[in-house]
VOPA-857912 format. One record per residue (C-alpha): residue number from 1; residue in three letters; chain; x, y negated, z. Coordinates in steps of 0.5 Angstrom, whole numbers, always signed. Example, Ala and Ser with C-alpha at 12.3 -4.5 7.8 and 13.67 -1.06 7.14 Angstrom:
<rs>
@i=1 | aa=ala | ch=A | px=+25 | py=+9 | pz=+16
@i=2 | aa=ser | ch=A | px=+27 | py=+2 | pz=+14
</rs>
This chain:
<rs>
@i=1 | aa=unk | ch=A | px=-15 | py=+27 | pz=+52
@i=2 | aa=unk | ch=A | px=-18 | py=+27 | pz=+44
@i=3 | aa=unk | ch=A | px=-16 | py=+34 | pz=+41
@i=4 | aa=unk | ch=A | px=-12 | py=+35 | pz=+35
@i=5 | aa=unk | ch=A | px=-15 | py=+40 | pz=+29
@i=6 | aa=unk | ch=A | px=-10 | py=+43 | pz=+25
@i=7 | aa=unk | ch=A | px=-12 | py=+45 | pz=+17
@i=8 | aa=unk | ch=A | px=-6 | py=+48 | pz=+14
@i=9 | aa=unk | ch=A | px=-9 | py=+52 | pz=+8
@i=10 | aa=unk | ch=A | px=-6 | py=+59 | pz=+11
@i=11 | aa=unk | ch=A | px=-8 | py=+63 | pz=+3
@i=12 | aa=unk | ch=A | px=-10 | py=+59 | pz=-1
@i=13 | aa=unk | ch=A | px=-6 | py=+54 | pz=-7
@i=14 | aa=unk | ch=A | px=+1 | py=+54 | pz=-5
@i=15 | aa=unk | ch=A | px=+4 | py=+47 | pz=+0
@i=16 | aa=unk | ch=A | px=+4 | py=+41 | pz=-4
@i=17 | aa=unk | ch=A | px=+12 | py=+39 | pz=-3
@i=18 | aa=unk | ch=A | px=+10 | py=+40 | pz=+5
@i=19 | aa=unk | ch=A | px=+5 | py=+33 | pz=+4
@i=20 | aa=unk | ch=A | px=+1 | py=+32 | pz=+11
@i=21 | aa=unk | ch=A | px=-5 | py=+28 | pz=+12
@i=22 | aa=unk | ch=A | px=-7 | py=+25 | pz=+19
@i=23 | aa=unk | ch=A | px=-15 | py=+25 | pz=+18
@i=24 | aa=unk | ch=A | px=-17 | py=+20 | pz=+23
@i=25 | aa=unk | ch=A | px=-26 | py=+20 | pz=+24
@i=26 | aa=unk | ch=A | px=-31 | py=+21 | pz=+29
@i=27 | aa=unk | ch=A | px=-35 | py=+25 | pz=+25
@i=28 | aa=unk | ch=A | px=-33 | py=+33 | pz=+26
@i=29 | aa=unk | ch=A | px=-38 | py=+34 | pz=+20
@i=30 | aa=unk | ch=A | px=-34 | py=+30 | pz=+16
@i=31 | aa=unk | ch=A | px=-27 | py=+32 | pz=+18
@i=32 | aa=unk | ch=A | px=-28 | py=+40 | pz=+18
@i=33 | aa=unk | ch=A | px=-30 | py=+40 | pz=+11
@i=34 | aa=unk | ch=A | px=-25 | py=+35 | pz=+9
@i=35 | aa=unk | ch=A | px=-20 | py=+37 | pz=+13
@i=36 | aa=unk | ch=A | px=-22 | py=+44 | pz=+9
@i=37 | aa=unk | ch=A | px=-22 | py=+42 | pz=+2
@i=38 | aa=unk | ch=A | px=-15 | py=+39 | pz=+3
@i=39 | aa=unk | ch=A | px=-12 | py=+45 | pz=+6
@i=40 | aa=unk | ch=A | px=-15 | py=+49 | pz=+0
@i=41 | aa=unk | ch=A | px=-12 | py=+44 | pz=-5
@i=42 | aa=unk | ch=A | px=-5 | py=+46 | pz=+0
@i=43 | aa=unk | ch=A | px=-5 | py=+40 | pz=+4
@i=44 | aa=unk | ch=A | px=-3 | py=+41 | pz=+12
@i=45 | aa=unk | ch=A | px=-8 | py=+37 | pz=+15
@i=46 | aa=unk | ch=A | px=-9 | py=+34 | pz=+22
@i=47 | aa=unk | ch=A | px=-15 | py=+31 | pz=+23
@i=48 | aa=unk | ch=A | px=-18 | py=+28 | pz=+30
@i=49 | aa=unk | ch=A | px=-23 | py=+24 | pz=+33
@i=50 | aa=unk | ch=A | px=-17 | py=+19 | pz=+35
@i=51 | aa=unk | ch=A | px=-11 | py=+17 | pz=+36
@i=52 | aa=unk | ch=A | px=-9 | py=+20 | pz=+41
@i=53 | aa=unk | ch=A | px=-4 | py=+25 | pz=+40
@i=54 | aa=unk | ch=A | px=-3 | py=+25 | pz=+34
@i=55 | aa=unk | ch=A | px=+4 | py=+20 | pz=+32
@i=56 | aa=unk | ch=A | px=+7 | py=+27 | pz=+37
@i=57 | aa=unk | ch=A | px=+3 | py=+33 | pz=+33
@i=58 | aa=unk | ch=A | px=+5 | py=+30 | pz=+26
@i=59 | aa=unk | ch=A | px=+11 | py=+33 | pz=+24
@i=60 | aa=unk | ch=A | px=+14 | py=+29 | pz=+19
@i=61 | aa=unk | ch=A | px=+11 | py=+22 | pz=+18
@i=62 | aa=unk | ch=A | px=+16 | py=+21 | pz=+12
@i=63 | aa=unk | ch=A | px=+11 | py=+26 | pz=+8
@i=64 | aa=unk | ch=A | px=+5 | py=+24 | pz=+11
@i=65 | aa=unk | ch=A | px=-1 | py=+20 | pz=+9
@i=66 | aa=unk | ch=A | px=-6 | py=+17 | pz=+13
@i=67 | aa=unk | ch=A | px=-14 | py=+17 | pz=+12
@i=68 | aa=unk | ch=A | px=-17 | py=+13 | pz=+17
@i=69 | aa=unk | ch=A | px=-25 | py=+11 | pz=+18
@i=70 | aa=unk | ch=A | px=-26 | py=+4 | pz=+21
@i=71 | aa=unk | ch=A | px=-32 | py=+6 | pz=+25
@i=72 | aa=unk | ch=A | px=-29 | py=+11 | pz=+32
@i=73 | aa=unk | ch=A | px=-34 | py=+10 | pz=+36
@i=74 | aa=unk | ch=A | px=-32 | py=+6 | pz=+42
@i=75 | aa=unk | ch=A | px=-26 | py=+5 | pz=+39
@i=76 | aa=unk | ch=A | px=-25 | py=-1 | pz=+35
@i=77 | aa=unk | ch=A | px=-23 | py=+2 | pz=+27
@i=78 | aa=unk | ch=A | px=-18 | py=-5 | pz=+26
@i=79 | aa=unk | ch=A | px=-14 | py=-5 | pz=+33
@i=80 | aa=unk | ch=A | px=-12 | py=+2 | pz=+31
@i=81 | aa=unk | ch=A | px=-10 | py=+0 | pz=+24
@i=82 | aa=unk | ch=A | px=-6 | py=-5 | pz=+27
@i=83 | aa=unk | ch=A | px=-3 | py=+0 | pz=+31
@i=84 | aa=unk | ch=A | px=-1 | py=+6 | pz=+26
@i=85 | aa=unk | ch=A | px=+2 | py=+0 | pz=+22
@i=86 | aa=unk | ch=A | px=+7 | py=-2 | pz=+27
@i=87 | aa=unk | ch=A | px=+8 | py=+5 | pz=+29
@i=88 | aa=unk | ch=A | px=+10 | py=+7 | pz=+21
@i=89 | aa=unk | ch=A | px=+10 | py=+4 | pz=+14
@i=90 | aa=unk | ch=A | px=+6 | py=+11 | pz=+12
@i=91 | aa=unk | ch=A | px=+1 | py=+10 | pz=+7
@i=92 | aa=unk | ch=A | px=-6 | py=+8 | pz=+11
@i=93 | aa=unk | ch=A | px=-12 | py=+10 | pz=+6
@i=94 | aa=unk | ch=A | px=-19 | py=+6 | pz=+9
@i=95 | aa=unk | ch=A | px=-25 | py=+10 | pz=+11
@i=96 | aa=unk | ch=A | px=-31 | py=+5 | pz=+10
@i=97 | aa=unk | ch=A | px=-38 | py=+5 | pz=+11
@i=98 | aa=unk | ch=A | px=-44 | py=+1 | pz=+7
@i=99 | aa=unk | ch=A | px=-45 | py=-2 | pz=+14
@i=100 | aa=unk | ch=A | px=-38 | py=-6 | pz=+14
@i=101 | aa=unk | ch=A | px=-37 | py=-12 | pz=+13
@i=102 | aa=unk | ch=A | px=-33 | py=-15 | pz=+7
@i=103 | aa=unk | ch=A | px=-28 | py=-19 | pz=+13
@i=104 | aa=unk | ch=A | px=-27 | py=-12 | pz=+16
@i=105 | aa=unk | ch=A | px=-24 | py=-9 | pz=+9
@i=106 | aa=unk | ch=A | px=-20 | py=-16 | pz=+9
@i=107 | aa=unk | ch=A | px=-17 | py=-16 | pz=+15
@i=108 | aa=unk | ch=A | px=-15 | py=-7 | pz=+14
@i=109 | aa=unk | ch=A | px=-11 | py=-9 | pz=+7
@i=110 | aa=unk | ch=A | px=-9 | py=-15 | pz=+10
@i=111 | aa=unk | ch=A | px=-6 | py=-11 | pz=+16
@i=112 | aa=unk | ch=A | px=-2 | py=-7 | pz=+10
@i=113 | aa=unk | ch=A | px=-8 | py=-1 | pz=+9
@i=114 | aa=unk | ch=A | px=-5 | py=+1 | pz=+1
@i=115 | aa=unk | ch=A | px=-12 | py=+4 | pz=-1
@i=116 | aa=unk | ch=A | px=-19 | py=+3 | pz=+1
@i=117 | aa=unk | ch=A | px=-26 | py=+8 | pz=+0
@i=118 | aa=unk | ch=A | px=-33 | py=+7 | pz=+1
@i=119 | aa=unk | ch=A | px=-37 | py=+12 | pz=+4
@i=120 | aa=unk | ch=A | px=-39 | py=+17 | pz=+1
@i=121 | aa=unk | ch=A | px=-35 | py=+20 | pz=-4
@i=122 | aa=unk | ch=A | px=-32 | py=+26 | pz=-7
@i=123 | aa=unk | ch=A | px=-27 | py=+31 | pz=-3
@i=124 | aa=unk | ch=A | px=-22 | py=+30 | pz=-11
@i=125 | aa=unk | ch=A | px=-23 | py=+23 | pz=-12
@i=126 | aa=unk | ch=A | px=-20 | py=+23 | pz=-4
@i=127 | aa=unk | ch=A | px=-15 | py=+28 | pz=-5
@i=128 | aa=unk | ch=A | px=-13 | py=+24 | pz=-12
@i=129 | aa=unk | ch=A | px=-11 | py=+18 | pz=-8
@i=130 | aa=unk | ch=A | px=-7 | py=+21 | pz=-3
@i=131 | aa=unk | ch=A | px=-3 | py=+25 | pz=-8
@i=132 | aa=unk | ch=A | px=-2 | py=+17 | pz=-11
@i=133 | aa=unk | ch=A | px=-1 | py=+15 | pz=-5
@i=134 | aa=unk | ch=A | px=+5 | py=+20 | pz=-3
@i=135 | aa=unk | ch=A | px=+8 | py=+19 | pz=-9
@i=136 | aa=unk | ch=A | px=+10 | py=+12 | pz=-10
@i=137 | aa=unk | ch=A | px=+12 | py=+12 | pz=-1
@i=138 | aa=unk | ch=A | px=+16 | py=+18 | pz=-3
@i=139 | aa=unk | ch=A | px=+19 | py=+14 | pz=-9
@i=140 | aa=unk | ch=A | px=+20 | py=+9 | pz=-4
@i=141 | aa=unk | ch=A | px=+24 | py=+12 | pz=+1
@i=142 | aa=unk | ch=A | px=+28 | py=+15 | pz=-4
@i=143 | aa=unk | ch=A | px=+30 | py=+9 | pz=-6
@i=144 | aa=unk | ch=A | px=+31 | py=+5 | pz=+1
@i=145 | aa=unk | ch=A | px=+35 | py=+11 | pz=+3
@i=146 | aa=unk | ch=A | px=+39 | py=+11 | pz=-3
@i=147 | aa=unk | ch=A | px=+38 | py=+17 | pz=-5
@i=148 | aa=unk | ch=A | px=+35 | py=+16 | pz=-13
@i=149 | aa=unk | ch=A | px=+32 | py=+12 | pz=-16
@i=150 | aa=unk | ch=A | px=+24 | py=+11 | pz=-18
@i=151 | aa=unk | ch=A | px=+22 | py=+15 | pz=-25
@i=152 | aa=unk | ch=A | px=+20 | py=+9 | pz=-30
@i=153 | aa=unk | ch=A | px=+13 | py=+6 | pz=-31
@i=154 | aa=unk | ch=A | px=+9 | py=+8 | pz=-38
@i=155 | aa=unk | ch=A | px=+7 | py=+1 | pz=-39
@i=156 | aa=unk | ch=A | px=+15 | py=-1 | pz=-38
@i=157 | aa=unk | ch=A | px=+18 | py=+4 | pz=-43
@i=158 | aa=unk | ch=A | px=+18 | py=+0 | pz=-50
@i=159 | aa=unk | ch=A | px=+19 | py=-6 | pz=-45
@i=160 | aa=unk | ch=A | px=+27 | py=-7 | pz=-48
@i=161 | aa=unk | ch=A | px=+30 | py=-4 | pz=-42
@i=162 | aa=unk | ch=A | px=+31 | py=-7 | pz=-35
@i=163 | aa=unk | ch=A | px=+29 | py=-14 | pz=-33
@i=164 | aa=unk | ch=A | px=+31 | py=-18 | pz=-26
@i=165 | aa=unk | ch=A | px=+28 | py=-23 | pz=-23
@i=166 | aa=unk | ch=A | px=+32 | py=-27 | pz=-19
@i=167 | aa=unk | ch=A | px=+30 | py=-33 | pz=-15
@i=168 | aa=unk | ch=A | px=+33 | py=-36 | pz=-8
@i=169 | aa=unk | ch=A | px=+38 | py=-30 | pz=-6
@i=170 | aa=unk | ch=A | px=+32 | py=-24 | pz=-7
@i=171 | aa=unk | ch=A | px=+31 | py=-19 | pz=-14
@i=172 | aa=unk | ch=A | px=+25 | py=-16 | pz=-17
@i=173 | aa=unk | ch=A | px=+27 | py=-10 | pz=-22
@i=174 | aa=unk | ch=A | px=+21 | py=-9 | pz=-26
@i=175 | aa=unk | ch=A | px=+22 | py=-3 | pz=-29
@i=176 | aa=unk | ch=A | px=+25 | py=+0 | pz=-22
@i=177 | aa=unk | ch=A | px=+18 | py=-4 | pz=-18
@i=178 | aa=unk | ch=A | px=+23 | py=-6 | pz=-13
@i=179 | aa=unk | ch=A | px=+25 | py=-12 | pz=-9
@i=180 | aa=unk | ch=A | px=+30 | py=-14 | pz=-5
@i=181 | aa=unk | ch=A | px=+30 | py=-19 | pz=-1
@i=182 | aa=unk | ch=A | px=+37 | py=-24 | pz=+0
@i=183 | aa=unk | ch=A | px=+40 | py=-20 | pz=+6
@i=184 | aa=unk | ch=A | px=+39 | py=-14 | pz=+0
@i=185 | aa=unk | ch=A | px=+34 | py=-10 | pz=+4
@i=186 | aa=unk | ch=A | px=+28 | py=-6 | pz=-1
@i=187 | aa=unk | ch=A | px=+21 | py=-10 | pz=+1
@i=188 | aa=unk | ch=A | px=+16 | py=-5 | pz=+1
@i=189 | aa=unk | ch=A | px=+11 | py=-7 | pz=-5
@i=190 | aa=unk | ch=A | px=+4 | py=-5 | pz=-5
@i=191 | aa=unk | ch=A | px=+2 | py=-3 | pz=-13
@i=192 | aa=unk | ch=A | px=-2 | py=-9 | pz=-12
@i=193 | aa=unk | ch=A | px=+3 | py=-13 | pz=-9
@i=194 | aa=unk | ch=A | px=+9 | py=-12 | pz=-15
@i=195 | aa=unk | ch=A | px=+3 | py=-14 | pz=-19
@i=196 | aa=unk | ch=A | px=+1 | py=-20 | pz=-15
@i=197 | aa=unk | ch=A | px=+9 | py=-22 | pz=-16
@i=198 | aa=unk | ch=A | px=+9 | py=-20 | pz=-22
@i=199 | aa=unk | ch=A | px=+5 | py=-25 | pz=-25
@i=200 | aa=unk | ch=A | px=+8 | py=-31 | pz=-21
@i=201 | aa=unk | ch=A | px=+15 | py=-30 | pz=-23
@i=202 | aa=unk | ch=A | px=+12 | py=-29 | pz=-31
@i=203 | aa=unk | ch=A | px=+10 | py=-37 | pz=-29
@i=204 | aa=unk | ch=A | px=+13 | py=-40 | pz=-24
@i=205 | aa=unk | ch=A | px=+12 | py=-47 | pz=-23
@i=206 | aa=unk | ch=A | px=+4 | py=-46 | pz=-27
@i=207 | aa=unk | ch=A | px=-2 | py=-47 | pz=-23
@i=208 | aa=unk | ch=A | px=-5 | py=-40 | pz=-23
@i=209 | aa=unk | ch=A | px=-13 | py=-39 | pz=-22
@i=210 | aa=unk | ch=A | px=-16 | py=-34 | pz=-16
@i=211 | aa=unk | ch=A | px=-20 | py=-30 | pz=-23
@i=212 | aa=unk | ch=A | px=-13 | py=-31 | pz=-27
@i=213 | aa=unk | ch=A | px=-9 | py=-27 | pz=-21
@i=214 | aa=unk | ch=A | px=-16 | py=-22 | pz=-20
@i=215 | aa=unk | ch=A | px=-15 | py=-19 | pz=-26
@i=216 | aa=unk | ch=A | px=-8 | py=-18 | pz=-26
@i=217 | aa=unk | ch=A | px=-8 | py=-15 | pz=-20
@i=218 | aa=unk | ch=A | px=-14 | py=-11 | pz=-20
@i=219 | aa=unk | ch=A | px=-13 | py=-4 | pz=-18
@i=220 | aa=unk | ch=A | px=-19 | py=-2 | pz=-17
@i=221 | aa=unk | ch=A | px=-26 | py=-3 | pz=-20
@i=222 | aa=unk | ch=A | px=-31 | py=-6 | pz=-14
@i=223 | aa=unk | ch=A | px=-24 | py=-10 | pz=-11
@i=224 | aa=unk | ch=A | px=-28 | py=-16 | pz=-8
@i=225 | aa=unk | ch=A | px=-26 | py=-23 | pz=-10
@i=226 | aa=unk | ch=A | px=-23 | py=-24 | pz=-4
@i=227 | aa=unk | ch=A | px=-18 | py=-18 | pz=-4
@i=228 | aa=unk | ch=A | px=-14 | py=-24 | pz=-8
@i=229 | aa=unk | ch=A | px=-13 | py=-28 | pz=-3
@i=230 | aa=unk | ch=A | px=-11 | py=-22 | pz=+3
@i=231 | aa=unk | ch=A | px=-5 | py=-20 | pz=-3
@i=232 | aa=unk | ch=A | px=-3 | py=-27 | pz=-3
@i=233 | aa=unk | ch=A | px=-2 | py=-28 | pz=+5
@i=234 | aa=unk | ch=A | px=+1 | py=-21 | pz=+5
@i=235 | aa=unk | ch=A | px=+6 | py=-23 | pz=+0
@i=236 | aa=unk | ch=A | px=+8 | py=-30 | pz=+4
@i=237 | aa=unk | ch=A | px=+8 | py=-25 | pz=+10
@i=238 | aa=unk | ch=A | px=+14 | py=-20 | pz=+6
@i=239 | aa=unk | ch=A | px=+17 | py=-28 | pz=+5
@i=240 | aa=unk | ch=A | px=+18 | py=-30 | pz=+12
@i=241 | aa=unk | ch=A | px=+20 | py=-22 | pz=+14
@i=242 | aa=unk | ch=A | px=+25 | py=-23 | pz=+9
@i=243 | aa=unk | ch=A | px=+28 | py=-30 | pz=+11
@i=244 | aa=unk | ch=A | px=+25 | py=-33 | pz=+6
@i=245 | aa=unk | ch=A | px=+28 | py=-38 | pz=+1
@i=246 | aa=unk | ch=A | px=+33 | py=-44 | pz=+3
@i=247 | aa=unk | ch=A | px=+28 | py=-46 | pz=+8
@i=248 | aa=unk | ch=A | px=+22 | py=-45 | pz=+5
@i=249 | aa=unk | ch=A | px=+16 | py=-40 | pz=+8
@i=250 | aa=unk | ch=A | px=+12 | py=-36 | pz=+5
@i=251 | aa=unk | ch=A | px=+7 | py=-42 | pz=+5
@i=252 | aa=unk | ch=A | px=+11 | py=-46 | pz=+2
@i=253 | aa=unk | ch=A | px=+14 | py=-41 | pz=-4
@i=254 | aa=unk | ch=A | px=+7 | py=-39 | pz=-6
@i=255 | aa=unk | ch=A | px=+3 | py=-46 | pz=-5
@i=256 | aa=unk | ch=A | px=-4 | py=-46 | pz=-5
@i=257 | aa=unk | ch=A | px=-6 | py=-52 | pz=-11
@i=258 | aa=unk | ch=A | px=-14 | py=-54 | pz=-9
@i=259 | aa=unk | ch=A | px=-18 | py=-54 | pz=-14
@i=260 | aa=unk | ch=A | px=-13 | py=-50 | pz=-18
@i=261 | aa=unk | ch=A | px=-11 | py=-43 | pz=-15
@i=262 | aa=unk | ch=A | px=-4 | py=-42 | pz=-13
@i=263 | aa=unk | ch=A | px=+3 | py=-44 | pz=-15
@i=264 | aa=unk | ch=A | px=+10 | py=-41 | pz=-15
@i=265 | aa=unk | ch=A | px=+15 | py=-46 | pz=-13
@i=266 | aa=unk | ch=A | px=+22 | py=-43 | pz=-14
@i=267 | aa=unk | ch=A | px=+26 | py=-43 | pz=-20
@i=268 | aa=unk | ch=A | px=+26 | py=-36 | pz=-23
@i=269 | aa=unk | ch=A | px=+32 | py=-33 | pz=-27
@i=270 | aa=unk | ch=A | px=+31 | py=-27 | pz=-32
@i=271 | aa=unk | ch=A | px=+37 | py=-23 | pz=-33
@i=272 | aa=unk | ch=A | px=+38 | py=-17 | pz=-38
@i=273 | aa=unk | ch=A | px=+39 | py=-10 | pz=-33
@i=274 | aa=unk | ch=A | px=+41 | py=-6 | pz=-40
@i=275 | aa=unk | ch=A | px=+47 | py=-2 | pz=-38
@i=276 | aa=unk | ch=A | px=+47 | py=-1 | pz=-31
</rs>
């Protein structure tokens, strides 16, 4: 039976809004000083080698962010990422090493990873991408449920107020970063994702290029050319949960256009969100 640690931070900075981590990793070195520096920093950290255990000793996955190291041992890193997201939609950030393969990192996002780290790096910037990583899930749940509304983005403040895209019964509210699909369920959308959609809908019908959707979707400095198209199948994914669009699948509304890149398919109207 794999055992399960428990870092709380017991003496040190205040509870950080009752955030948990799950640190998944087979190196004991590893998880005890991050397990560590995260419960100093005021995160409750259960950390094991597996994951086993671990969905019954998390107390709330509403609060929790997951960090998981592709490489386990005996266990294969990808299955268990395939796993912990059918069993939640919490934050998964990817542990990698150099040994890696790119196609492991592809698979991992394309599975619904959120955020992705190469070995080795520093305790703050890990700890800075969790707190991201809650932030926006928590701003999601908040507004699934309906219990608020998320805080305007700094690049959308001056934008003139609120802008809906609507195309074949689903809606993007730019500001509010949400997207409903025709049954008027909230898709849940990666930073990358809403950037990914974002740029389709402000050209539909246009051949978009693979370096043109790169840039506008970068979210980190070393993101492989390849992460475009793992963004681009996990979109048409979110299309055909969603029910897709009058019969056309997630294939189809984002084509792929040989030689060109990709292209939107469906009529998008703009519509004006002021007052509401």
């Amino acid at each position: 039976m794999t055992e399960v640690e428990l870092s709380s931070g017991a003496g040190t900075l205040p509870r950080t809004d009752g955030l948990s981590v799950v640190l998944i990793d087979d190196d004991h070195e590893f998880r005890s000083a991050i397990g560590n520096y995260l419960a100093m920093n005021g995160i409750e950290v259960w950390s094991s080698s597996g994951p086993e255990g671990l969905h019954d000793a998390a107390p709330d996955w509403s609060r929790t962010v997951i960090v998981l190291d592709l490489q386990l041992g005996g266990l294969d890193g990808i299955d268990v990422m395939r796993s912990l997201r059918a069993a939640t939609d919490a934050p998964i950030i990817l542990v990698t090493g150099h040994r890696i393969s790119e196609m492991d990192r592809v698979i991992g996002l394309e599975l619904g990873a959120d955020d992705y780290l190469v070995k080795p790096f520093g305790p703050r910037e890990l700890l800075a991408r969790i707190r991201v990583q809650a932030r926006r899930y928590q701003e999601f749940c908040s507004v699934r449920d309906g219990q608020g509304t998320r805080a305007e983005p700094e690049d959308l403040k001056s934008a003139g107020g609120r802008r809906i895209y609507a195309f074949s019964g689903w809606e993007l509210d730019r500001r509010l970063r949400i997207l409903k699909d025709p049954s008027g369920h909230v898709v849940k959308l990666t930073k990358g994702d809403f950037a990914l959609l974002l740029a389709f809908l402000d050209a539909p019908g246009r051949p978009l290029s693979r370096e043109y959707l790169l840039n506008a979707t970068r979210v980190h400095e070393d993101v492989f050319d390849r992460s475009v198209d793992v963004q681009i199948l996990r979109l048409r994914r979110r299309f055909d949960k969603g029910g897709g669009a009058g019969g056309r699948s997630g294939r189809e509304i984002i084509r792929t256009d040989r030689g060109s890149g990709y292209v939107f398919t469906l009529s998008v109207d703009v519509e004006s969100g002021d007052g509401s």
